[in-house]
MARDOGU-787519 format. One line per field, with one value per atom (N, C-alpha, C): residue number from 1; residue in three letters; y, z, x; atom name. Coordinates in pm, 1 decimal. Atoms other than C-alpha are relative to their C-alpha. Layout:
# residues N
seq	(NUM  ...)
type	(ala  ...)
v	(Y  ...)
w	(Z  ...)
u	(X  ...)
atom	(CA  ...)
//
This chain:
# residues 189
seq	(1  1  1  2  2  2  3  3  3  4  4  4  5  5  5  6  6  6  7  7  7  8  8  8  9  9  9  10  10  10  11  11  11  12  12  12  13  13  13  14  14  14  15  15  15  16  16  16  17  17  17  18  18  18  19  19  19  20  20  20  21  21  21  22  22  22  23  23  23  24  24  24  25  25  25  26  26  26  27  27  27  28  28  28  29  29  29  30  30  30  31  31  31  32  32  32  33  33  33  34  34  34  35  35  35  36  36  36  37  37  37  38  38  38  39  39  39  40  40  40  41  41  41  42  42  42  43  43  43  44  44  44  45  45  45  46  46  46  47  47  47  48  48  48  49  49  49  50  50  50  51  51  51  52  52  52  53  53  53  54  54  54  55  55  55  56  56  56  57  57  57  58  58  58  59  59  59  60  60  60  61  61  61  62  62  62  63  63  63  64  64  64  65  65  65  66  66  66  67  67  67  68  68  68  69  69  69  70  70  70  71  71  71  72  72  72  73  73  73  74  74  74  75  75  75  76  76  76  77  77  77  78  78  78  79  79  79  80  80  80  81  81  81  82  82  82  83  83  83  84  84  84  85  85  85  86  86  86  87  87  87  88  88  88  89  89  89  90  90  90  91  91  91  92  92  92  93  93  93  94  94  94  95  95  95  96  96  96  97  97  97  98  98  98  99  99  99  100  100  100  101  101  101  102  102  102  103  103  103  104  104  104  105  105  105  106  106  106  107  107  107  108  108  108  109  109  109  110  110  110  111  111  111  112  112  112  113  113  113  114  114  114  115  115  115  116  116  116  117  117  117  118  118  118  119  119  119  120  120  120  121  121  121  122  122  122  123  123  123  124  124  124  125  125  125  126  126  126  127  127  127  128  128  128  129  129  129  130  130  130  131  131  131  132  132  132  133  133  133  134  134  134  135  135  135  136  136  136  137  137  137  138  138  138  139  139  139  140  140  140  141  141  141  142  142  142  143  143  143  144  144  144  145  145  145  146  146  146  147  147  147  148  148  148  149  149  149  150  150  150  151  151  151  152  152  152  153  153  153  154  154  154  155  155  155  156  156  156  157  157  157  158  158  158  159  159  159  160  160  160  161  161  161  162  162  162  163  163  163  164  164  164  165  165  165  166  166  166  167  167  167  168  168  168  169  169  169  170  170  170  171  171  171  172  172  172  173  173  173  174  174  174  175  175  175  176  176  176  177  177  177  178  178  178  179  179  179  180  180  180  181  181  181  182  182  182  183  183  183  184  184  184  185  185  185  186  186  186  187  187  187  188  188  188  189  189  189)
type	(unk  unk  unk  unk  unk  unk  unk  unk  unk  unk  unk  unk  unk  unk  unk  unk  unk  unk  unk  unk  unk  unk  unk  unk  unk  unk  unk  unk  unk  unk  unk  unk  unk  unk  unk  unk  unk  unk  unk  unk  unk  unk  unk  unk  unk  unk  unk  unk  unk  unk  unk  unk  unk  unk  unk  unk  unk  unk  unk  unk  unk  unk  unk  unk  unk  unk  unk  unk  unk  unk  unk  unk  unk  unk  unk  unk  unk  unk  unk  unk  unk  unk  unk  unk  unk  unk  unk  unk  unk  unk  unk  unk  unk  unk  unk  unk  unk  unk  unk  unk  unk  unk  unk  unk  unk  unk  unk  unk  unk  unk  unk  unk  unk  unk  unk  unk  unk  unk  unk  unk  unk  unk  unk  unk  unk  unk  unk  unk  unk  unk  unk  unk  unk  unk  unk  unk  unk  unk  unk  unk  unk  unk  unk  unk  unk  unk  unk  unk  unk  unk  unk  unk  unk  unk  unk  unk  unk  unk  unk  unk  unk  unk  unk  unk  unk  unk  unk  unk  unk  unk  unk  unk  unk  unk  unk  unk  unk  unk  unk  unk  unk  unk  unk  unk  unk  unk  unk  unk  unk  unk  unk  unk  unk  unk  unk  unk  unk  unk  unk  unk  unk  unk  unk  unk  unk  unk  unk  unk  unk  unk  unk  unk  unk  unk  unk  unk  unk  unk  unk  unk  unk  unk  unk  unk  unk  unk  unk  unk  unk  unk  unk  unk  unk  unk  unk  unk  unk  unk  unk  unk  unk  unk  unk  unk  unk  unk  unk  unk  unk  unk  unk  unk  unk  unk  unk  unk  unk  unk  unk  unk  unk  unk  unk  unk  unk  unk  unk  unk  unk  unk  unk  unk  unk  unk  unk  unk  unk  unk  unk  unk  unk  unk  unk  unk  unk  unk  unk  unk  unk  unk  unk  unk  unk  unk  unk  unk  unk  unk  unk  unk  unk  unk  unk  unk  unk  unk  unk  unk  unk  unk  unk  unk  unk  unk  unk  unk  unk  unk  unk  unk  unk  unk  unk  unk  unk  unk  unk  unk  unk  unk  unk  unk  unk  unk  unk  unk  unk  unk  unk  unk  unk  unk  unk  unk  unk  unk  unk  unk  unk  unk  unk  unk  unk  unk  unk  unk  unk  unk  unk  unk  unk  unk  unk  unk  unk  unk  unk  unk  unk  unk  unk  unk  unk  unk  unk  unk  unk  unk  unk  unk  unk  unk  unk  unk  unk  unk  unk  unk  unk  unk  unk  unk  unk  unk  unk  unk  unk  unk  unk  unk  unk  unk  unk  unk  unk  unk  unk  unk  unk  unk  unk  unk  unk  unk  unk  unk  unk  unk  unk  unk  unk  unk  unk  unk  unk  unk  unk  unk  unk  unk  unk  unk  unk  unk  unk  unk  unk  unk  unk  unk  unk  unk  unk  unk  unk  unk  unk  unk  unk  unk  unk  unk  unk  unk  unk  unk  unk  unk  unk  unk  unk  unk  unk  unk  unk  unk  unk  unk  unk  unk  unk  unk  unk  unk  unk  unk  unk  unk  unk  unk  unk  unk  unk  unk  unk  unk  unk  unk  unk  unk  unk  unk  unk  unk  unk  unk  unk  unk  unk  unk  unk  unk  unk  unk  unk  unk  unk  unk  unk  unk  unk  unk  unk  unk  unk  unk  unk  unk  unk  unk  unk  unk  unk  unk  unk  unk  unk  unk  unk  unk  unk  unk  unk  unk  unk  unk  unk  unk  unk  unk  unk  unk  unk  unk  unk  unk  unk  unk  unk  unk  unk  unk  unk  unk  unk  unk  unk  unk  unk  unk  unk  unk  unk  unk  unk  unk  unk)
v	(83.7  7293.5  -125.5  143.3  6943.9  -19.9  35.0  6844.3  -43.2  25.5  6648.0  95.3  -88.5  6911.4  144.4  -63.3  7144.4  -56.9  98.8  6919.7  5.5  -41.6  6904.2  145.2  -95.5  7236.4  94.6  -70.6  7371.9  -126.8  69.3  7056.2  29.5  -69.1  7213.3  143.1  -123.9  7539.8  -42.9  12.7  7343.3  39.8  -39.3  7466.1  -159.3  171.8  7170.0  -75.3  100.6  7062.1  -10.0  82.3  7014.5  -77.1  62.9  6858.8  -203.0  140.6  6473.2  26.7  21.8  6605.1  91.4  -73.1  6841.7  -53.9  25.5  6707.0  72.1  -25.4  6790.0  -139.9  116.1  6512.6  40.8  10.2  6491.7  -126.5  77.9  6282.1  28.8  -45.8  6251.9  -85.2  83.4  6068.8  -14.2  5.7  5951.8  22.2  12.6  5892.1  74.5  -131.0  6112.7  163.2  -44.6  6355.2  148.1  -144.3  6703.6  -69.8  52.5  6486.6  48.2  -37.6  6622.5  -91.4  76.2  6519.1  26.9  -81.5  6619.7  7.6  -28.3  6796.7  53.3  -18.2  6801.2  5.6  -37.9  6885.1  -91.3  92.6  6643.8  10.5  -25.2  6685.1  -154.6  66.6  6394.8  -80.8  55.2  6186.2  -9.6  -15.4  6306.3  101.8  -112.4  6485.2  112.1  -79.6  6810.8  129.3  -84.2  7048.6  3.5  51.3  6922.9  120.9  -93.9  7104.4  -41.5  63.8  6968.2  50.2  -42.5  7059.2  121.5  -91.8  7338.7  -37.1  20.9  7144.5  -35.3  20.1  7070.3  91.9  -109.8  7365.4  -106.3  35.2  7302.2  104.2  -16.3  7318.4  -5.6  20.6  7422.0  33.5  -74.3  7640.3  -14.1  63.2  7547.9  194.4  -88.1  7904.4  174.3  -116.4  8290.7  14.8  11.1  8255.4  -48.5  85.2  8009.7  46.2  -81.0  8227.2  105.3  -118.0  8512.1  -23.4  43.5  8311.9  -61.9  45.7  8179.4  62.2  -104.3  8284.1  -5.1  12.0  8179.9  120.5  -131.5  8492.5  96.4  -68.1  8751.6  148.0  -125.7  9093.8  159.9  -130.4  9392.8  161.4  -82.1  9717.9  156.1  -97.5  10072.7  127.1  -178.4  10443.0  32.4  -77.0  10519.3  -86.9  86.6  10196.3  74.8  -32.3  10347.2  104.7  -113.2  10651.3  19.9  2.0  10559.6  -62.3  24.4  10376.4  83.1  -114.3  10684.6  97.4  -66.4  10860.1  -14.7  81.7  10582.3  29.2  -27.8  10611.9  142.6  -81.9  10938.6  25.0  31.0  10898.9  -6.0  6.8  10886.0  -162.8  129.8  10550.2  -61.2  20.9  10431.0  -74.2  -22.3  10439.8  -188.8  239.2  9972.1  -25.4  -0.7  10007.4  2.5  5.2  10124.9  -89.9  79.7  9919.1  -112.4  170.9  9557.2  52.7  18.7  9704.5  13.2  36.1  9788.0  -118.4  230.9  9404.6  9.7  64.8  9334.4  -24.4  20.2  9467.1  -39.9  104.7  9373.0  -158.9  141.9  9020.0  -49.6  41.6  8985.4  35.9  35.5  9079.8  -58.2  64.6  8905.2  -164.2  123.9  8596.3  -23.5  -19.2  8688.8  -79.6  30.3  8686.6  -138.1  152.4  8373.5  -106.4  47.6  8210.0  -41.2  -11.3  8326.8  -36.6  45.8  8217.4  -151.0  134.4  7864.3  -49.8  44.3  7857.1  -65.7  36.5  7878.9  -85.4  163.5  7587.5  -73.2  148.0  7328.5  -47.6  72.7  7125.6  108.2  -66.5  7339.7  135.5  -97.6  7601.1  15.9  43.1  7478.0  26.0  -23.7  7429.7  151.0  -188.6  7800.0  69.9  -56.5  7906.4  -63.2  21.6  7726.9  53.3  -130.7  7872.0  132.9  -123.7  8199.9  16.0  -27.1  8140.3  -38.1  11.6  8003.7  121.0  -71.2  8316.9  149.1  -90.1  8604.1  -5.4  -35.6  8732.7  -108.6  107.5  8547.7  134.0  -121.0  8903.2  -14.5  -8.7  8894.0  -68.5  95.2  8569.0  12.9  -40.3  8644.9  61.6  -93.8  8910.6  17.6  6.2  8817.8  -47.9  67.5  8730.7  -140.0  157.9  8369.3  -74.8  109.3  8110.1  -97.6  101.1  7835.1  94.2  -129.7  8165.1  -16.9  -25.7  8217.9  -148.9  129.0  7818.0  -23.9  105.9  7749.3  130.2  -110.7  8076.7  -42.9  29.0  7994.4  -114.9  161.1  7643.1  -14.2  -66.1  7819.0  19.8  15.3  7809.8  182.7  -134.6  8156.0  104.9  -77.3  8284.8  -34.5  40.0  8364.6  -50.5  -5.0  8323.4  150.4  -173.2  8721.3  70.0  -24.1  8750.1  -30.8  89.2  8471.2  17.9  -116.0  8662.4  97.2  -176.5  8995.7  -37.2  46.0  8816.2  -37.1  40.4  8722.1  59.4  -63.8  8959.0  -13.8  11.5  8925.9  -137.3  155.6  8552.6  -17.5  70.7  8584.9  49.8  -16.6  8737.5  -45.0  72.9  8457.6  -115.5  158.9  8113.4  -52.2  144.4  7823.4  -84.5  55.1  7665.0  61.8  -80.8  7930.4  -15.3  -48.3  7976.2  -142.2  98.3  7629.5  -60.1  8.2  7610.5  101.4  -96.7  7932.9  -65.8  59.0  7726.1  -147.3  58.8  7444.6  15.9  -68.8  7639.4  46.4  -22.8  7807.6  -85.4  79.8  7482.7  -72.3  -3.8  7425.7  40.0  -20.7  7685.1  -39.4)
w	(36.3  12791.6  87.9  -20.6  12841.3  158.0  -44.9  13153.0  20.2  50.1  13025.7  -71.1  38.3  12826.5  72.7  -67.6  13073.5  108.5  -95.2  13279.6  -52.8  109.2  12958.8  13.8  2.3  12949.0  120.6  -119.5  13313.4  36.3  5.0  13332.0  -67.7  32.0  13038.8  51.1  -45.5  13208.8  123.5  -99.9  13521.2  -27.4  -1.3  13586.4  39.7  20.1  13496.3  75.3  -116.0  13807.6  80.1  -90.6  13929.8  -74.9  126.6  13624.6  66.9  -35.6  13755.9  160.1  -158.6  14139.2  26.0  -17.3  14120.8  -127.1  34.9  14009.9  -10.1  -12.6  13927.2  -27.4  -2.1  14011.6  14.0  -34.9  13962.1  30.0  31.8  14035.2  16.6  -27.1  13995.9  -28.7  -53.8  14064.9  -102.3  109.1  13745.5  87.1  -47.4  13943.3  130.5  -116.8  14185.4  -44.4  54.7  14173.0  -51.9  24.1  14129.9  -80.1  51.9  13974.1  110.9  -32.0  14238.9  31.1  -17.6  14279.7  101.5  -130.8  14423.6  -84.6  41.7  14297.0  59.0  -138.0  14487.8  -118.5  50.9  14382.0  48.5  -16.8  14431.2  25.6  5.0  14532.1  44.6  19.0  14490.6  81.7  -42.5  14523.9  137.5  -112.4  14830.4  -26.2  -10.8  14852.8  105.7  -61.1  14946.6  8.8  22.8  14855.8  -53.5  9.9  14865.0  -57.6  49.5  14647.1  -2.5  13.5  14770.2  -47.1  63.8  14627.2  133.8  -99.1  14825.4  107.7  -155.6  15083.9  129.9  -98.3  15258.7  -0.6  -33.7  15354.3  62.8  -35.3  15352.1  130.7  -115.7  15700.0  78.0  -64.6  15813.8  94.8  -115.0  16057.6  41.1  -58.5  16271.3  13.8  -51.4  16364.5  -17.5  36.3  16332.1  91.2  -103.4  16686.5  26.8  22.2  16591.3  -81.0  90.4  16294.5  70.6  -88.2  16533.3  140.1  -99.8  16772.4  -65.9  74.9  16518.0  14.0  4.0  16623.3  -139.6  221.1  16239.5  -73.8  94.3  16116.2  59.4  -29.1  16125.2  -136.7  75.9  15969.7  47.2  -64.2  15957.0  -35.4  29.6  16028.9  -9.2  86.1  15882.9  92.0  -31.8  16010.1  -2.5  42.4  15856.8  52.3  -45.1  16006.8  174.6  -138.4  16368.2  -13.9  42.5  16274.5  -1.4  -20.1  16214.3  81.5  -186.1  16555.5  52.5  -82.3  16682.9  2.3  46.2  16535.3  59.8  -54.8  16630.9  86.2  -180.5  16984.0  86.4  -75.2  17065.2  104.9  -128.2  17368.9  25.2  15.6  17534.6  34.4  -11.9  17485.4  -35.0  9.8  17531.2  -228.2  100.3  17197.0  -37.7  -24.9  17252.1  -39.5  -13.2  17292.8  -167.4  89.8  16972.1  -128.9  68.0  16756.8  5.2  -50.7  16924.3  -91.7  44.1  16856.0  -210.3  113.8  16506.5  -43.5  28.0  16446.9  21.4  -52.2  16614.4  -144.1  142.8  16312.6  -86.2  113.2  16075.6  -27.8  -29.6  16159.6  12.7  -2.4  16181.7  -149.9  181.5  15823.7  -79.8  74.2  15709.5  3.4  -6.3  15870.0  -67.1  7.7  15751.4  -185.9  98.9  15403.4  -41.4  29.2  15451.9  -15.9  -28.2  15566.6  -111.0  110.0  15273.8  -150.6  127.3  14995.2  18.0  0.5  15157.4  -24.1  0.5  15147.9  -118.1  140.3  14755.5  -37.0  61.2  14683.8  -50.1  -12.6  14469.4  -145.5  128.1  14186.9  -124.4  117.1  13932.5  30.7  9.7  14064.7  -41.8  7.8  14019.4  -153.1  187.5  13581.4  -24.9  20.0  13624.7  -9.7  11.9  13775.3  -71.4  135.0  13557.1  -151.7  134.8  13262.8  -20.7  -0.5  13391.8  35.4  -50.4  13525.9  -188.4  157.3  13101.7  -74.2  151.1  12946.3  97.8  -57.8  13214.1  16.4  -38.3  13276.7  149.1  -98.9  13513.8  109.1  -75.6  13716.3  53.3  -32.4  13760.0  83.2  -120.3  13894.8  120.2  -142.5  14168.1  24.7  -33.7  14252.2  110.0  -28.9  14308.4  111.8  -163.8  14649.7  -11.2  -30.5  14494.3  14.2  -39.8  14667.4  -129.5  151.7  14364.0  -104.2  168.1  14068.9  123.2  -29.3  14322.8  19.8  14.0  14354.7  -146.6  112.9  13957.9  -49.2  6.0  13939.3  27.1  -41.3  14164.9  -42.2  50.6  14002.9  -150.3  148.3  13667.3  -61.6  74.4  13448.9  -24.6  34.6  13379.5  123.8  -120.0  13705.3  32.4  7.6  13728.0  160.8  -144.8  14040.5  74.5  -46.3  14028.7  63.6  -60.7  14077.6  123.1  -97.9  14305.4  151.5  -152.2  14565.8  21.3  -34.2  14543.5  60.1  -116.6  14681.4  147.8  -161.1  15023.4  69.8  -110.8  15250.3  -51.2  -5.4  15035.2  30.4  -38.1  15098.6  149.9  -130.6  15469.3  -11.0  -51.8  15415.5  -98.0  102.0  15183.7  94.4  -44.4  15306.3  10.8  -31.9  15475.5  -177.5  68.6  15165.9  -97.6  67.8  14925.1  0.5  -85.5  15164.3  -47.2  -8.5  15143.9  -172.9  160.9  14734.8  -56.1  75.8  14720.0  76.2  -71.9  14983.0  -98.7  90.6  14737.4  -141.2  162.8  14423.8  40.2  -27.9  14624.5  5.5  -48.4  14708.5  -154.5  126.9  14317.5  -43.9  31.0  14268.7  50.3)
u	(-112.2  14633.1  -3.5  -15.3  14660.2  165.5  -45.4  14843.7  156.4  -142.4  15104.5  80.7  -100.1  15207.5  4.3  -37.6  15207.0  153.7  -166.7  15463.5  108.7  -114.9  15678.4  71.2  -80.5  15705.2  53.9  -64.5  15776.6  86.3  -138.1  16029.0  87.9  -116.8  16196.0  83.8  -43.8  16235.7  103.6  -43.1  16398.0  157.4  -200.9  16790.4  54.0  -39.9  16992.9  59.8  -18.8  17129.5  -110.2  110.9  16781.4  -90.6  39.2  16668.5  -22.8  21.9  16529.4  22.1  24.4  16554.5  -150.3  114.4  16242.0  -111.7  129.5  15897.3  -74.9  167.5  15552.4  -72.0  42.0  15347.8  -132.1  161.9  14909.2  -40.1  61.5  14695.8  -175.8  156.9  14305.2  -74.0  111.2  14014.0  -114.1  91.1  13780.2  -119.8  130.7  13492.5  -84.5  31.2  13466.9  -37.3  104.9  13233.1  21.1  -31.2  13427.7  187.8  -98.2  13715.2  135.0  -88.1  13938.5  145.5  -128.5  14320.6  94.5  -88.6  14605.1  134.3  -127.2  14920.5  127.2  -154.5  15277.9  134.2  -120.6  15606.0  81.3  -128.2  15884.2  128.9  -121.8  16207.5  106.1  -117.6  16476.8  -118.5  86.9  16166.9  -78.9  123.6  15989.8  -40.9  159.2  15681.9  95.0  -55.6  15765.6  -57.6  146.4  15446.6  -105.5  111.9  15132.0  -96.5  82.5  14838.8  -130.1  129.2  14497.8  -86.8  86.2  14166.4  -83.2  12.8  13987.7  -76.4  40.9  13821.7  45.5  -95.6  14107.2  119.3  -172.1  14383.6  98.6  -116.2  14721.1  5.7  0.7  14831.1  190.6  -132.0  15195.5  -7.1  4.0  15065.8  -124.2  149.2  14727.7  -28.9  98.6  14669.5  116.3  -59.0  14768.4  101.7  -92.7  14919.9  127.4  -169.2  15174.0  72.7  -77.7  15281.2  74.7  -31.6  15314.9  103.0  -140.1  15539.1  39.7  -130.3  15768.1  92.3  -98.9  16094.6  47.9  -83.6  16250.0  -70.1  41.9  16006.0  71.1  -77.2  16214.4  -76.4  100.0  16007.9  69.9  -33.5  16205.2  -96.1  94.1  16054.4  82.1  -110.6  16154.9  -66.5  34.0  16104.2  -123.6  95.3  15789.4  -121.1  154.4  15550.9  33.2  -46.4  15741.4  -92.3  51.7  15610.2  -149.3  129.9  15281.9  -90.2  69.7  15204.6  -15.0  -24.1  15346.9  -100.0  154.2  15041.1  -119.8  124.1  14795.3  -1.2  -28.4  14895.4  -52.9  25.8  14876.5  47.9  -13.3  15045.3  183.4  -121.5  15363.8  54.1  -19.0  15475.0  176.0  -151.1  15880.4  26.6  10.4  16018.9  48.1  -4.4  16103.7  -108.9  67.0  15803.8  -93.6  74.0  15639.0  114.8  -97.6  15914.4  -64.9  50.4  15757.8  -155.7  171.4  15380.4  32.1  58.0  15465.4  13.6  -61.1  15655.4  -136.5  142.5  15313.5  -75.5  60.1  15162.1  14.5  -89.2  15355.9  -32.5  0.7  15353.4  -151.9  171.4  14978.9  -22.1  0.7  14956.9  25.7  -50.5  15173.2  -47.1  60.5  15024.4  -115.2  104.4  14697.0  17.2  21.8  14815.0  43.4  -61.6  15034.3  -140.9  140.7  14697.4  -90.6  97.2  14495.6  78.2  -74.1  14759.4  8.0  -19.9  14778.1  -153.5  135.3  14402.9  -40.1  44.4  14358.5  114.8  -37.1  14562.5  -13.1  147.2  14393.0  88.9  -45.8  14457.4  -13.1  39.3  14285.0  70.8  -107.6  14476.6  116.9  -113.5  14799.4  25.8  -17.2  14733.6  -20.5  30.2  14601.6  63.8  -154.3  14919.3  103.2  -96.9  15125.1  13.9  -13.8  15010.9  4.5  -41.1  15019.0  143.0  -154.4  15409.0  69.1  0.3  15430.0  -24.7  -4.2  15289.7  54.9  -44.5  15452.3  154.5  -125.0  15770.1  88.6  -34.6  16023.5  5.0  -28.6  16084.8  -173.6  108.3  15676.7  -44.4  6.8  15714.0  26.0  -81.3  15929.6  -29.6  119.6  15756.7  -128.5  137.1  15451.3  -26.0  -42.8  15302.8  -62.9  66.2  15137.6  143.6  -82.2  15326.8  70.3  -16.1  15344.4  105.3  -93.0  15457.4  132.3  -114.6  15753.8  65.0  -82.3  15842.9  85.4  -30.6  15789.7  159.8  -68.6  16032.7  145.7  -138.3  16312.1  67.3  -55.3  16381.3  28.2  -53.6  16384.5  158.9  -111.6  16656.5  47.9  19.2  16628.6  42.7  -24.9  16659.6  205.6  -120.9  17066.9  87.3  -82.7  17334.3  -40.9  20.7  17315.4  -114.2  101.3  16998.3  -30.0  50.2  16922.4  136.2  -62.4  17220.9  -38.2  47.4  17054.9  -182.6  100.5  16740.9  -66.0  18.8  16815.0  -72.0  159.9  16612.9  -132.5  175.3  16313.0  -23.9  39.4  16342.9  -93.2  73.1  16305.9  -93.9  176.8  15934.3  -95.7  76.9  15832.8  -31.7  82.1  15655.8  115.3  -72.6  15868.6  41.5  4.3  15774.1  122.9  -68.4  15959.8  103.8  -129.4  16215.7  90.7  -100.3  16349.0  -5.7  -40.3  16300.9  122.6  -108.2  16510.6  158.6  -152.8  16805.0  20.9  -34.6  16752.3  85.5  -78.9  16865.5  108.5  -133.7  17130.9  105.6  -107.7  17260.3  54.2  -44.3  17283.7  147.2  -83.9  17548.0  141.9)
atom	(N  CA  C  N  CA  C  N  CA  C  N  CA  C  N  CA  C  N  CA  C  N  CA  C  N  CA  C  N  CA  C  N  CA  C  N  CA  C  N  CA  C  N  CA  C  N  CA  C  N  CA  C  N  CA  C  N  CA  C  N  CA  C  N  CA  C  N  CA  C  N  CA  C  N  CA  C  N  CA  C  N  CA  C  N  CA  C  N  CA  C  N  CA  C  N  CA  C  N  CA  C  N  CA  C  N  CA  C  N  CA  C  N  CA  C  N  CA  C  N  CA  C  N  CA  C  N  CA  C  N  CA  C  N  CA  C  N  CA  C  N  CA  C  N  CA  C  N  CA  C  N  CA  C  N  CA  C  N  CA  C  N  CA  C  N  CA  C  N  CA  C  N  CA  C  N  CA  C  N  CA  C  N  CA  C  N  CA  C  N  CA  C  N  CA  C  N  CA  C  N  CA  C  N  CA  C  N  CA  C  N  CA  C  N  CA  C  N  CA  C  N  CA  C  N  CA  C  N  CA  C  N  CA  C  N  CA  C  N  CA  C  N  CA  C  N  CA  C  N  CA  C  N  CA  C  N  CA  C  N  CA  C  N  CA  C  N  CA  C  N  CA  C  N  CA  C  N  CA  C  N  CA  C  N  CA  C  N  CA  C  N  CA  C  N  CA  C  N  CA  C  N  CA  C  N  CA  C  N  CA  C  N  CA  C  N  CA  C  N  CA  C  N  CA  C  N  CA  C  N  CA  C  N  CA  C  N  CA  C  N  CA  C  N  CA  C  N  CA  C  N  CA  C  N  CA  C  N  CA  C  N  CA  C  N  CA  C  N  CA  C  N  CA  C  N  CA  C  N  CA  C  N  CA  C  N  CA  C  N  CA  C  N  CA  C  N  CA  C  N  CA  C  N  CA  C  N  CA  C  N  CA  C  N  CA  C  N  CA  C  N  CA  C  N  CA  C  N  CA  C  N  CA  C  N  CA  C  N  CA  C  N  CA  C  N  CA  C  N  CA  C  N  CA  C  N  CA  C  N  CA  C  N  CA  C  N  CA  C  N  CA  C  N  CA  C  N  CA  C  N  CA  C  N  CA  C  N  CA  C  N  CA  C  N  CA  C  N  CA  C  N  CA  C  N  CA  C  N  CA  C  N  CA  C  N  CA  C  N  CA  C  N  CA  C  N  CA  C  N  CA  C  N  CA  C  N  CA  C  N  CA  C  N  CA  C  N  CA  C  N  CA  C  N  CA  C  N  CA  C  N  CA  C  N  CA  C  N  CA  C  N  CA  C  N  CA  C  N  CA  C  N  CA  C  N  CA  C  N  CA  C  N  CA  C  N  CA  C  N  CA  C  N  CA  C  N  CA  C  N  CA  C  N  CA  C  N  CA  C  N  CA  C  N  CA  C  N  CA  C  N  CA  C  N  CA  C  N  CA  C  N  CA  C  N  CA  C  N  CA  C  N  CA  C  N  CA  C  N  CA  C)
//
C-alpha cells in the first residue's frame, strides 16, 4: 500500500481531539542508494518520535546501565520471581536481599528488550507496522511488546476512557516513548 494512503487511513483512526495535533510524517531520499528516509510522528507540530533507517539506532538511552539506574523505572516484582532467586541461590541470603537481586533481574530484561525494540526501527518498518496495526485487532495492539503497534493504538479512536484507566500499571513497563503517548491521550479526556 501506497504511503499516502496509508497516512489517510491511520489519520482516520486518530481520536478526535487529537485529530491535527498528532502526525505521521515521511520522508525519503530519490537518489540515494537504499532510498532510505526517515519517519517521525508529530505532535502539535514537534517531532516527537523519530524512525530512522537501520543504520542508525534510536538512542534515548546510550547504554543498559543507564536503563538500570533510571529511578522513573519502576518494575514490580511478585512472589514467584522471589521465589525463584531463592532457588538460584541456594543459600542463606536476607530476604531485602533477594527482592533487590530479583528487581536486578527483572530490570536487565527488560532493558535488554527495550534495547532490541528500539533497534528495529526503520522506515520500512514503520509501513510494515502500520499495516499490520490496519489489519489486527486494537486489543492485539496494545498488547503487544512492538513499541510503534502500542503508539498507533493508544491515539486510536477506538481505544475507550474505560479501557485506557484500567491500563495504568501496564503503562509503567512500557518505553518513555509509550508512556508519554498514553499521558497524551489521558490528557484528552
Amino acid at each position: 500500500m501506497a504511503w499516502s494512503k496509508i497516512k489517510q487511513l491511520l489519520e482516520s483512526f486518530l481520536c478526535p481531539a487529537l485529530y491535527g495535533r498528532v502526525e505521521y510524517c515521511t520522508t525519503s531520499y530519490r537518489y540515494s542508494p537504499d532510498k532510505a528516509g526517515l519517519c517521525y510522528i508529530t505532535v502539535n507540530k514537534k517531532n516527537v518520535f523519530n524512525m530512522r533507517d537501520v543504520t542508525t539506532l534510536i538512542r534515548w538511552y546510550q547504554t543498559e546501565q543507564e536503563i538500570k539506574n533510571d529511578p522513573d523505572i519502576q518494575i514490580p516484582i511478585n512472589n514467584e520471581e522471589i521465589e525463584a532467586v531463592r532457588k538460584d541461590i541456594n543459600g542463606t541470603v536476607p530476604e531485602d536481599r533477594l527482592v533487590v537481586i530479583a528487581r536486578n533481574r527483572k530490570i536487565s530484561e527488560y532493558a535488554k528488550e527495550l534495547l532490541s525494540a528500539q533497534s528495529v526501527l526503520s522506515k520500512s518498518n514503520f509501513t510494515v507496522v502500520a499495516n499490520k496495526f490496519l489489519s489486527i485487532s486494537i486489543v492485539d495492539s496494545i498488547e503487544s511488546n512492538d513499541i510503534l503497534l502500542n503508539i498507533l493504538a493508544l491515539v486510536d479512536r477506538r481505544v475507550g476512557k474505560k479501557r485506557l484507566l484500567s491500563m495504568t500499571e501496564n503503562m509503567k513497563l512500557k518505553h518513555p516513548i509509550v508512556q508519554y503517548f498514553y499521558e497524551l491521550r489521558l490528557s484528552t479526556l
